[in-house]
ChimeraX commands (.cxc) that place a marker at each C-alpha (Angstrom):
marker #1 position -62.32,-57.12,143.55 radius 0.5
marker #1 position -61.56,-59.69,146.04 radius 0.5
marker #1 position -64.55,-58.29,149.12 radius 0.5
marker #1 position -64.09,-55.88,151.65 radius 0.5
marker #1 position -63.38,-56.13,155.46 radius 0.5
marker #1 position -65.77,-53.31,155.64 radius 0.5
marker #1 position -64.86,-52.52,159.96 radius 0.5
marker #1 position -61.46,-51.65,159.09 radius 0.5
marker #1 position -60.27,-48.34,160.53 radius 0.5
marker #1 position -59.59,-47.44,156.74 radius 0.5
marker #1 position -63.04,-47.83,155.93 radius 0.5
marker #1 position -64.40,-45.83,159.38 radius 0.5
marker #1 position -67.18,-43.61,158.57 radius 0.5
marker #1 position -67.25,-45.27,154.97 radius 0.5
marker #1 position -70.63,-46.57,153.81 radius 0.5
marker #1 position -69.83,-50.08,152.53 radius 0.5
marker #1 position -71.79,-52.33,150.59 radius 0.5
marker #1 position -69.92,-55.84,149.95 radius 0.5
marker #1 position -70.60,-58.91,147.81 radius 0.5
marker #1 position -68.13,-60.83,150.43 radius 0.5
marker #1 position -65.83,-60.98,152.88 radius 0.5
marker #1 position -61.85,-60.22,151.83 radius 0.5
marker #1 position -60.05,-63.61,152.42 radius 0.5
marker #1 position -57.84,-62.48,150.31 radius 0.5
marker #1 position -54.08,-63.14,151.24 radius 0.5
marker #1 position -53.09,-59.58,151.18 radius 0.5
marker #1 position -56.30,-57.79,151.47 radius 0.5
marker #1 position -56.79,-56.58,147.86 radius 0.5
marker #1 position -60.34,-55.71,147.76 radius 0.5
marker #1 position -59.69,-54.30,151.26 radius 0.5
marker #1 position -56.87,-52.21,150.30 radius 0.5
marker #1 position -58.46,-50.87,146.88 radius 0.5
marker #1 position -61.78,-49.49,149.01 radius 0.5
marker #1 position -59.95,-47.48,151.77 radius 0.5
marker #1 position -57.47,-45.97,149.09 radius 0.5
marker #1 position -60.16,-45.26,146.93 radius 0.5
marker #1 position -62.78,-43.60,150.10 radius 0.5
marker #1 position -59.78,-41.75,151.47 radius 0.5
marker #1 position -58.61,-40.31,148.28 radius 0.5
marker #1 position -62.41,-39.12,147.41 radius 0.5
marker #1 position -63.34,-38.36,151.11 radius 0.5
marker #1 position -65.03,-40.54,153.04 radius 0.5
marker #1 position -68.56,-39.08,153.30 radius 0.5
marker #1 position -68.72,-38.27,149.55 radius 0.5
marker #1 position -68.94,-41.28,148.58 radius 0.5
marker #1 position -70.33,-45.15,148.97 radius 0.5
marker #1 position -68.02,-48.60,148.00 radius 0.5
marker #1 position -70.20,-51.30,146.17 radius 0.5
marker #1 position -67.19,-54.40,146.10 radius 0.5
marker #1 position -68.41,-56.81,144.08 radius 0.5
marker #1 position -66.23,-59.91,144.58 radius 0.5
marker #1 position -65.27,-61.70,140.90 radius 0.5
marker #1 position -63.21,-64.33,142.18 radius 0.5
marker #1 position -62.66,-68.07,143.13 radius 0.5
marker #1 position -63.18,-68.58,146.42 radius 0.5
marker #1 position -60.39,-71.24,147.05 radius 0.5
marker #1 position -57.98,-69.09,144.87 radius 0.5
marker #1 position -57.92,-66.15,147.49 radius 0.5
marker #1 position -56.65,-67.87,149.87 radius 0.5
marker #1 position -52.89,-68.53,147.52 radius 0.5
marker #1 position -50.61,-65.27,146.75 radius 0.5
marker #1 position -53.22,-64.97,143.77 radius 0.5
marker #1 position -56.80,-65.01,142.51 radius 0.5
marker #1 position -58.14,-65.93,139.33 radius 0.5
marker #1 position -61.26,-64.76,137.61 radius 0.5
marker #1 position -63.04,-65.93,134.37 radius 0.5
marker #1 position -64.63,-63.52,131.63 radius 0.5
marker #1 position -67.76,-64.49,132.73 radius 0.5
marker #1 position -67.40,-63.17,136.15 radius 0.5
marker #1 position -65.98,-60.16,135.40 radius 0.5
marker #1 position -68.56,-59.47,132.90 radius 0.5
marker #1 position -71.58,-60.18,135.46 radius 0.5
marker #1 position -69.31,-58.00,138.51 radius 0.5
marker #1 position -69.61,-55.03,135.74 radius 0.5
marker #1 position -72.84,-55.66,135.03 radius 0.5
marker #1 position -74.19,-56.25,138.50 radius 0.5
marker #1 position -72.31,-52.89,139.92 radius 0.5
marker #1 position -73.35,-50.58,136.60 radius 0.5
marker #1 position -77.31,-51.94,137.54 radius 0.5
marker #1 position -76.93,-51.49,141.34 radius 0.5
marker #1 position -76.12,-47.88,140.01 radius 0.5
marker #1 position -72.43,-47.69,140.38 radius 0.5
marker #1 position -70.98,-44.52,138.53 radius 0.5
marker #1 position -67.41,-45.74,138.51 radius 0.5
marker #1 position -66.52,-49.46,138.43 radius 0.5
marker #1 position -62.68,-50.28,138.70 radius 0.5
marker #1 position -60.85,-53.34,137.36 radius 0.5
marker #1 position -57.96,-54.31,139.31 radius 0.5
marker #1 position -57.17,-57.41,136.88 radius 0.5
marker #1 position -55.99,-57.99,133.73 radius 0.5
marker #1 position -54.25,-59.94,131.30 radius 0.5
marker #1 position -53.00,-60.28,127.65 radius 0.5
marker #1 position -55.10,-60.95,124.80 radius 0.5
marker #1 position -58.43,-59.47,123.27 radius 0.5
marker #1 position -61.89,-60.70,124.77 radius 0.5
marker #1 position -65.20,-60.12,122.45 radius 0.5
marker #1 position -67.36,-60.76,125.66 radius 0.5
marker #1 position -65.59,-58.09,128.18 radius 0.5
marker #1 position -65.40,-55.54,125.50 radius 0.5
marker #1 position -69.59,-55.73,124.91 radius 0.5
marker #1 position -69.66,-55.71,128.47 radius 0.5
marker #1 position -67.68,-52.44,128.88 radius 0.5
marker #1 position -69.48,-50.83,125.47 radius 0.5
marker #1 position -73.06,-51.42,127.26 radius 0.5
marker #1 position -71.69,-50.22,130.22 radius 0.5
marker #1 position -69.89,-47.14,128.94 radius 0.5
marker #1 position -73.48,-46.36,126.90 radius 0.5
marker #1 position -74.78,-46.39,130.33 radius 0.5
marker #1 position -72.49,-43.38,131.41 radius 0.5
marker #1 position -70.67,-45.19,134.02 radius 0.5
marker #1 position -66.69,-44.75,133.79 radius 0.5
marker #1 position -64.35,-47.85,133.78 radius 0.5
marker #1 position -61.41,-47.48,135.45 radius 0.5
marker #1 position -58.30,-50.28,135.18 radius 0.5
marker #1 position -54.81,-50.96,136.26 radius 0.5
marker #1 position -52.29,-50.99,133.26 radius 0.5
marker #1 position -50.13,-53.86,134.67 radius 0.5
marker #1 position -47.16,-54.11,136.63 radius 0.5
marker #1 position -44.68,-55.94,133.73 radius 0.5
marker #1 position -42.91,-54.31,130.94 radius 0.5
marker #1 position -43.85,-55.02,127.39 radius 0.5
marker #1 position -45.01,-53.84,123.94 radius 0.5
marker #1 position -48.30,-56.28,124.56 radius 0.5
marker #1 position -51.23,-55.09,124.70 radius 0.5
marker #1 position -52.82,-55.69,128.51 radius 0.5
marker #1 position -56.87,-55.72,129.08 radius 0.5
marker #1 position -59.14,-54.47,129.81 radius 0.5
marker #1 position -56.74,-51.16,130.73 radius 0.5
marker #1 position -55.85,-50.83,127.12 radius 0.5
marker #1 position -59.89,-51.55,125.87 radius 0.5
marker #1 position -61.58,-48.56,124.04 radius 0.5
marker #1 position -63.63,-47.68,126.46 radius 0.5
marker #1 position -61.52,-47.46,129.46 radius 0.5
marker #1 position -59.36,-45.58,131.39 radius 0.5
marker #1 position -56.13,-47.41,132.10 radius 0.5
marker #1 position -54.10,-46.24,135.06 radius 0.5
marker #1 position -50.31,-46.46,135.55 radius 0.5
marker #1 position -48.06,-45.73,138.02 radius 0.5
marker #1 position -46.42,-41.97,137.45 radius 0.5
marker #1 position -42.78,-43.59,139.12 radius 0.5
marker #1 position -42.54,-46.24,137.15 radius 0.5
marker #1 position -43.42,-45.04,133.20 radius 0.5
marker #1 position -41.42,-47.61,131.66 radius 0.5
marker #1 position -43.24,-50.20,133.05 radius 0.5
marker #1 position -46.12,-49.36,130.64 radius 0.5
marker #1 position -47.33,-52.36,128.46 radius 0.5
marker #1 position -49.20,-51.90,124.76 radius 0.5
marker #1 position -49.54,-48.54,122.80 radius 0.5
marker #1 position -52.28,-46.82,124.60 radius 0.5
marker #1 position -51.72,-43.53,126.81 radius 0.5
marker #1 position -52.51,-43.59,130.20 radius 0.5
marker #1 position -53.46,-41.68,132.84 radius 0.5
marker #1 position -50.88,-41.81,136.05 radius 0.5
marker #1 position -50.98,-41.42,139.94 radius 0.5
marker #1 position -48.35,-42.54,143.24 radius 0.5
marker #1 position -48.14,-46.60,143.06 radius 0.5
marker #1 position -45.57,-47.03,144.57 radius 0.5
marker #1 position -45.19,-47.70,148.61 radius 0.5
marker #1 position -48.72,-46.68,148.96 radius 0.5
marker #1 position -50.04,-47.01,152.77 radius 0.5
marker #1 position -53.33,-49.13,152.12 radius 0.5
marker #1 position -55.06,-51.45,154.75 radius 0.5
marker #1 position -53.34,-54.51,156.59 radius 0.5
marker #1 position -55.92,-57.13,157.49 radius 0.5
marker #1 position -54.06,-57.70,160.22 radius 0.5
marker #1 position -54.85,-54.24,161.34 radius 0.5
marker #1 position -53.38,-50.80,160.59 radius 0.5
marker #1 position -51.33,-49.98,157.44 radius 0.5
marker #1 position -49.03,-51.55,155.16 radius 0.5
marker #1 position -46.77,-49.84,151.96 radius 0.5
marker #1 position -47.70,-51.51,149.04 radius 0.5
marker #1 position -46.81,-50.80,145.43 radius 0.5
marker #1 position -48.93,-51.78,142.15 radius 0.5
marker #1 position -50.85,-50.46,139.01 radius 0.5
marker #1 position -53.89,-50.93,141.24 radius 0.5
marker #1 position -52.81,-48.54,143.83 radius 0.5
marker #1 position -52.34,-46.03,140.91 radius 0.5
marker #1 position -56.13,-46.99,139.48 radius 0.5
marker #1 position -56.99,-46.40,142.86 radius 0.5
marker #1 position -56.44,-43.14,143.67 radius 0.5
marker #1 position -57.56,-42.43,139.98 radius 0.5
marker #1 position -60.75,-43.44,140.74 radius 0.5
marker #1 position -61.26,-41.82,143.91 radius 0.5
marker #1 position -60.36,-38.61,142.36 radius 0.5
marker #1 position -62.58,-39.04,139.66 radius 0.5
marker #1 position -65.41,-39.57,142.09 radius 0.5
marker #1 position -64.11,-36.40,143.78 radius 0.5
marker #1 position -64.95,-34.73,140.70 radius 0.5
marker #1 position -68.58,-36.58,140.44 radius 0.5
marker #1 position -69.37,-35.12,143.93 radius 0.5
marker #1 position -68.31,-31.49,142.96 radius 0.5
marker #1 position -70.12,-31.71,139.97 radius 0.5
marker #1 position -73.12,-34.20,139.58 radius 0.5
marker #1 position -74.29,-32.95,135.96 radius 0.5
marker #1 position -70.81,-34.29,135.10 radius 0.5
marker #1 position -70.57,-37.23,132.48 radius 0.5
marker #1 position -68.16,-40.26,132.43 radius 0.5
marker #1 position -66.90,-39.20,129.05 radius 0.5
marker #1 position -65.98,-35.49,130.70 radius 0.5
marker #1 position -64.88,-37.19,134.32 radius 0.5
marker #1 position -62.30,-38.51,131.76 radius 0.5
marker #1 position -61.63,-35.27,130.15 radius 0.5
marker #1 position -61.40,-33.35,132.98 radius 0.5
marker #1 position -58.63,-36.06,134.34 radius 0.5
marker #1 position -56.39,-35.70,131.77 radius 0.5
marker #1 position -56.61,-31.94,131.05 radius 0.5
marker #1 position -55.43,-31.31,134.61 radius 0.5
marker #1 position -53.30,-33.48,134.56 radius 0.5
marker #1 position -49.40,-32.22,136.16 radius 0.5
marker #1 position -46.89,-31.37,133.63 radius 0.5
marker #1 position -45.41,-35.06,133.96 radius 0.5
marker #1 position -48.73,-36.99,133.46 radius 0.5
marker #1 position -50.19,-37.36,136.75 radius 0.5
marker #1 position -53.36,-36.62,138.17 radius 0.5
marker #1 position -54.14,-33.32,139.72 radius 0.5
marker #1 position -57.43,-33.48,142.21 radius 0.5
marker #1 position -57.38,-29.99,143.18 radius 0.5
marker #1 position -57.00,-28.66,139.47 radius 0.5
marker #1 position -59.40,-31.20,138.79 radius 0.5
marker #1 position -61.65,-30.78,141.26 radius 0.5
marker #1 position -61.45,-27.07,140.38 radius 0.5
marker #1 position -61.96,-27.73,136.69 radius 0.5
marker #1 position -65.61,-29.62,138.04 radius 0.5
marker #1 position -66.56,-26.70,139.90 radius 0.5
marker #1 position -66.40,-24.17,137.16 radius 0.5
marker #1 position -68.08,-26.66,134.88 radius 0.5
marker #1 position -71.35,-26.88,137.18 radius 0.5
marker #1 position -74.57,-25.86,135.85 radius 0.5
marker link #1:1,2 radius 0.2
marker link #1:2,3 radius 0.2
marker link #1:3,4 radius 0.2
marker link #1:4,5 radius 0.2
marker link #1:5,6 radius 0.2
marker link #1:6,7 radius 0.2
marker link #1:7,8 radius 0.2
marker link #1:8,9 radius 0.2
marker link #1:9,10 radius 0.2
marker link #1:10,11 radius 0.2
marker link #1:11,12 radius 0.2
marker link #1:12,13 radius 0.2
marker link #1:13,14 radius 0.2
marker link #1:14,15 radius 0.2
marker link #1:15,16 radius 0.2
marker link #1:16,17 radius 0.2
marker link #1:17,18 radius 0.2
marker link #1:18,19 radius 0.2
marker link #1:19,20 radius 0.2
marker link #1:20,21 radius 0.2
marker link #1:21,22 radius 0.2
marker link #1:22,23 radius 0.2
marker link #1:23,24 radius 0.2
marker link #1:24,25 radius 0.2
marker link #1:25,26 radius 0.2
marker link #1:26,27 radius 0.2
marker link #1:27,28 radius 0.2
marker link #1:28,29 radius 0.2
marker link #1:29,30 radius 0.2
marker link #1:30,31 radius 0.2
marker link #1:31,32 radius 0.2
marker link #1:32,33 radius 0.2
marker link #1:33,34 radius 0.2
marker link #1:34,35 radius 0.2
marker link #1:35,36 radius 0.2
marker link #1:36,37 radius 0.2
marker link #1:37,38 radius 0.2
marker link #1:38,39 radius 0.2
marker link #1:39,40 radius 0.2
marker link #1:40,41 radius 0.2
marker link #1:41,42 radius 0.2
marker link #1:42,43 radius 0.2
marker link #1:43,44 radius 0.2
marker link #1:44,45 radius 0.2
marker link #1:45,46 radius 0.2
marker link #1:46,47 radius 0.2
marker link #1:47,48 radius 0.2
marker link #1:48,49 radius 0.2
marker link #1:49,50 radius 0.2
marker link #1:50,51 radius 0.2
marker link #1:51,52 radius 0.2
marker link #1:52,53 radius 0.2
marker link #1:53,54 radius 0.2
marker link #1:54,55 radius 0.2
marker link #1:55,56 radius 0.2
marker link #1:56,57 radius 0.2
marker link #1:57,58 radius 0.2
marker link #1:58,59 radius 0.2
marker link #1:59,60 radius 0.2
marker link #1:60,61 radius 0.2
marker link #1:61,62 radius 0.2
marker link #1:62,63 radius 0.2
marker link #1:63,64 radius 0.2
marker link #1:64,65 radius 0.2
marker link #1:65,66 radius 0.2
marker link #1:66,67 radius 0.2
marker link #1:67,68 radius 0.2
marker link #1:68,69 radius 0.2
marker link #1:69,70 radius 0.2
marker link #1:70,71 radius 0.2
marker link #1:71,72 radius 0.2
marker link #1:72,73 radius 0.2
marker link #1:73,74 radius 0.2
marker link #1:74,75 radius 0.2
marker link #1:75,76 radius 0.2
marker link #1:76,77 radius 0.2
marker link #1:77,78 radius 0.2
marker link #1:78,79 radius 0.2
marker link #1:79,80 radius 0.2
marker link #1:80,81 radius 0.2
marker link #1:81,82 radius 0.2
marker link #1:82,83 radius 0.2
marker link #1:83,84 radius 0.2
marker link #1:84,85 radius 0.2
marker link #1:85,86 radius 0.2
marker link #1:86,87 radius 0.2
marker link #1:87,88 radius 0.2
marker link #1:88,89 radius 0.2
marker link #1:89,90 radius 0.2
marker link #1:90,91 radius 0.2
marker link #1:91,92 radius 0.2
marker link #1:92,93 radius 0.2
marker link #1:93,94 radius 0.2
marker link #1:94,95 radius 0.2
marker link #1:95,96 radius 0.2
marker link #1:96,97 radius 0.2
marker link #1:97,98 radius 0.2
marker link #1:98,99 radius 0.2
marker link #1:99,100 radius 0.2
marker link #1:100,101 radius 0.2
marker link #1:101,102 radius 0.2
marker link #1:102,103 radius 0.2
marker link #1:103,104 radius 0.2
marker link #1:104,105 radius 0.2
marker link #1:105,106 radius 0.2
marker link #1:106,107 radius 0.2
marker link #1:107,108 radius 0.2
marker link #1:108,109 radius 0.2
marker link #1:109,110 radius 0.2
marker link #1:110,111 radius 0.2
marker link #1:111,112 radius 0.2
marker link #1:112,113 radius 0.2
marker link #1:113,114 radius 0.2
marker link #1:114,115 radius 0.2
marker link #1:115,116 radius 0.2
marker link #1:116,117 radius 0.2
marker link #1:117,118 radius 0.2
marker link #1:118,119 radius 0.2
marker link #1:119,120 radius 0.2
marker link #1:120,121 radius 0.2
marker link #1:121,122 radius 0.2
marker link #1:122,123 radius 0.2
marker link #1:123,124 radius 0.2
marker link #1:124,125 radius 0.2
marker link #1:125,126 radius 0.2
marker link #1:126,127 radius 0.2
marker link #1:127,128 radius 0.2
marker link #1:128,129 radius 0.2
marker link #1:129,130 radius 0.2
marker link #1:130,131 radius 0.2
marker link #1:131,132 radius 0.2
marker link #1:132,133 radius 0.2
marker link #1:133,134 radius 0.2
marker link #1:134,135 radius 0.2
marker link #1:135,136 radius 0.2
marker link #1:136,137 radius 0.2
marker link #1:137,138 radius 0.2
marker link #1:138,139 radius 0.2
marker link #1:139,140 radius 0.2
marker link #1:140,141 radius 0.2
marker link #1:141,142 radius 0.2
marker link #1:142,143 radius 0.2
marker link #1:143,144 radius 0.2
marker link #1:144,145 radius 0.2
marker link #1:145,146 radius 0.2
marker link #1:146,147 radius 0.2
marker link #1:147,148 radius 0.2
marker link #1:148,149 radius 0.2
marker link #1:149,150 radius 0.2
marker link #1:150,151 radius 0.2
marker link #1:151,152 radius 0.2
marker link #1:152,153 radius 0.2
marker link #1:153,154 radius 0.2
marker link #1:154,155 radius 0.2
marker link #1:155,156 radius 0.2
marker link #1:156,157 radius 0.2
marker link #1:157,158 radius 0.2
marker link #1:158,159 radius 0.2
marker link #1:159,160 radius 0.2
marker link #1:160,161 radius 0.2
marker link #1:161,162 radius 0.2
marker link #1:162,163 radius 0.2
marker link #1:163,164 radius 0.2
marker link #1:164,165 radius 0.2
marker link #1:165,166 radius 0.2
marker link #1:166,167 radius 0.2
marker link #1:167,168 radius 0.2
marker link #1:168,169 radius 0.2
marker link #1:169,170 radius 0.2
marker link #1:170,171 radius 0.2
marker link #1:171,172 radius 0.2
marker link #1:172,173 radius 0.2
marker link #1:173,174 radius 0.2
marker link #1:174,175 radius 0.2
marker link #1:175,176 radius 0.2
marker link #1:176,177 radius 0.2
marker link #1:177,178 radius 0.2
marker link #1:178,179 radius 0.2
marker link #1:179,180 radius 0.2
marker link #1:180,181 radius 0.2
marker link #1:181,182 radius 0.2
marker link #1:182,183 radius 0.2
marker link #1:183,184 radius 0.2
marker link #1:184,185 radius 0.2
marker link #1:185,186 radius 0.2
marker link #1:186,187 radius 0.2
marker link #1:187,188 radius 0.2
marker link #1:188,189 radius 0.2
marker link #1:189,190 radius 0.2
marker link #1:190,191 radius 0.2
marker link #1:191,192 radius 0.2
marker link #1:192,193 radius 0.2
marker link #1:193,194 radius 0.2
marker link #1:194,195 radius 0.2
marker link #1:195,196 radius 0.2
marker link #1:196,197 radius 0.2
marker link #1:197,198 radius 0.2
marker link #1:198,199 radius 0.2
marker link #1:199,200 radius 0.2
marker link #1:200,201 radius 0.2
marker link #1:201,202 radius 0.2
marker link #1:202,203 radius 0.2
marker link #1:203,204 radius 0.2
marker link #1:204,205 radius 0.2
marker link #1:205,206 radius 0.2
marker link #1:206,207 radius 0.2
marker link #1:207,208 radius 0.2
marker link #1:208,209 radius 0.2
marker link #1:209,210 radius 0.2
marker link #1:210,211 radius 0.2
marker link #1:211,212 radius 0.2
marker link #1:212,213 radius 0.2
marker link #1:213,214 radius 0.2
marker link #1:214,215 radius 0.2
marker link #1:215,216 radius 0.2
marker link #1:216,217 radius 0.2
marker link #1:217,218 radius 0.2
marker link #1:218,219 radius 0.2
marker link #1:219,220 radius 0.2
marker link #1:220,221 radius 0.2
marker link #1:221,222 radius 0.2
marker link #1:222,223 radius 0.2
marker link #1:223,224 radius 0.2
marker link #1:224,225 radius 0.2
marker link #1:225,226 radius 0.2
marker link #1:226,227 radius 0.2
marker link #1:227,228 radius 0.2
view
């Protein structure tokens, strides 16, 4: 993502290990590492951020990213051992280079979590619609889906992430939604730690709630009884 302002309250008690410092206008790395540690609990788990993008974009509403950076951020957190690596950005159209990326990383039993987009549309949106990736969507706002590939839901919408000016703010996003997707999938990693990427994913969306969203504690439970 965009770094982490790893001495924010969100992040208390949260072991942190960041490429950079969030600069960010809004905080996005920031805001994506606290939802994520306080949806998986905080001492289950450790944040690798690896920032992926241009350093005079962060500071605009916006940051852009090349193919080549996101495929060395994958690749640098999947060999500094990262079990889950989630993908906040995305665009339209098909890219040879990210999907080899995501295949070696997939063969490497790490899962690959994405937002789905925020914009309506039948077109298809990477990497959230790529083979080998979860794409996450926000369970309020269904219609807001792009491409034909199911997704997996959570809450994006007025989500209370971090403020880098201190405390909390309500934001609303795909990311949020990937967020709290990911942190529950690590919740199931911690219950279970025989568990594989490929059945993190399974477990996800056969607990799922009867409208498509995520379920940690059936999850969760699901892990448990799955233990060896």
């Amino acid at each position: 993502d965009t770094g982490v302002v790893d001495d924010h309250e969100a992040l208390s008690g949260v072991e942190t290990i960041s490429t950079s410092t969030d600069i960010i206008v809004d905080g996005h790395g920031t805001q994506m590492a606290g939802l994520i540690a306080n949806t998986a609990g905080k001492n289950n788990i450790k944040i690798l951020d690896v920032d992926i993008f241009d350093e005079e974009s962060k500071y605009t509403t916006g940051s852009i990213t090349t193919t080549a950076d996101a495929v060395a951020g994958i690749d640098y957190a999947c060999r500094h051992d990262a079990r889950i690596v989630t993908m906040a950005f995305g665009r339209h159209g098909y890219d040879n280079a990210l999907v080899g990326k995501m295949e070696w990383a997939a063969k490497e039993d790490v899962l690959l979590i994405a937002a789905a987009g925020d914009k309506a549309g039948e077109e298809a949106w990477y990497p959230a619609d790529y083979e080998n990736c979860m794409g996450c969507a926000d369970i309020t706002k269904p219609d807001a889906e792009t491409g034909d590939k199911e997704y997996i839901h959570a809450p994006g919408t007025q989500i209370s992430v971090a403020d880098l000016n201190g405390g909390f703010i309500e934001k609303s996003g795909t990311a949020y939604s990937m967020a709290i997707s990911a942190g529950t999938a690590a919740m199931i990693m911690c219950a279970n730690s025989d568990i594989t990427a490929d059945e993190v994913a399974e477990v996800l969306v056969d607990t799922e709630t009867a409208d498509g969203c995520v379920n940690a504690y059936k999850a969760v439970s699901k892990a448990l009884k799955g233990k060896k």
